[in-house]
N, C-alpha and C positions, 0 to 999 in steps of 0.2 A: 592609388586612391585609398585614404584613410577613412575610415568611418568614423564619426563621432561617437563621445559616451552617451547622449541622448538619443541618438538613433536606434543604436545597439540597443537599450533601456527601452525603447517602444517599438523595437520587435521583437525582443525578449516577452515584454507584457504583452504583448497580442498572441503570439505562440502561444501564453499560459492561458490566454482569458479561451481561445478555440479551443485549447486542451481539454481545459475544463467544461465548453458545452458540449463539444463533443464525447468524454468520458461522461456527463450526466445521460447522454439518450441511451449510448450502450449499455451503462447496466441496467438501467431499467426499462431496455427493451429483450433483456433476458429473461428466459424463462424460467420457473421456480427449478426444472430439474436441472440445469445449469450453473447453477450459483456454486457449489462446492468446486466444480472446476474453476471456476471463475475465481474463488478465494486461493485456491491452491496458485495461480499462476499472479494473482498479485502479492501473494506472499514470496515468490519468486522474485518480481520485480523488486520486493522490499530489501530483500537481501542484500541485491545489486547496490540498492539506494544505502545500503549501511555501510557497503566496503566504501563507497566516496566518503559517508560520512566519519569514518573512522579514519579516512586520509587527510582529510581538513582537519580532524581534531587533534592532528599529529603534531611532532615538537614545531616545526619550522612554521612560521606565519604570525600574523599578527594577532594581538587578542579576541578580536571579531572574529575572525575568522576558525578561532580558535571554539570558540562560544556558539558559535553557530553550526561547526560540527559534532559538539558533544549535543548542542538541543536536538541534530540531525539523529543521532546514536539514536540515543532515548526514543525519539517519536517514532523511527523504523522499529526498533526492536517491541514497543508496545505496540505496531501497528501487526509486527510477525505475530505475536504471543495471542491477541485475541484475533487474527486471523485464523489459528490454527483452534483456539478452541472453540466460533461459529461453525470451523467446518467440521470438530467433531460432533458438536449437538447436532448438525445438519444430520450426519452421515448416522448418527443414534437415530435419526426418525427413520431412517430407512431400516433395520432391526426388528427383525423377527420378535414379536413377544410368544413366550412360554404361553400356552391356553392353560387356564386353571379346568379344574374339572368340577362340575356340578355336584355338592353330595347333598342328596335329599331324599 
């Protein structure tokens, strides 16, 4: 038995649309001291998302497909670059400060 391309096509979107209610309760049913882990491992995920993307943007395919793994590139690699620098401001709140000393 074959599947159709419309079938396929609305289970592909229902997969995405639960992805995505499901990924909205979990992060923001985390807790503030969690979030850097939490960035650390979707910056994890991003990577993954970049080596596909850098495979579709490869010689072989059609120009769609072609166009659609370099917009892939770009948006993983912007999504790595300010993943990693929220979880360094994150990780600077946690940072001892120097006490100044009173002179009076």
């Amino acid at each position: 038995m074959e599947a159709h391309s419309s079938e396929v096509f609305v289970i592909g979107l229902t997969v995405f649309f639960l992805a995505c209610i499901i990924g909205y309760y979990v992060v923001w049913s985390v807790t503030p001291a969690l979030h850097s882990p939490l960035m650390g491992v979707t910056n994890a995920i991003s990577s993954v998302i970049i080596v596909g993307a850098i495979l579709a943007a490869g010689p072989l395919g059609t120009d769609t497909s072609r166009s659609f793994g370099i917009s892939g590139v770009v948006l993983a690699y912007s999504n790595i670059l300010c993943g990693f620098v929220v979880t360094y401001r994150m990780l600077s709140l946690f940072k001892n400060k120097p006490k100044q000393e009173n002179k009076g």
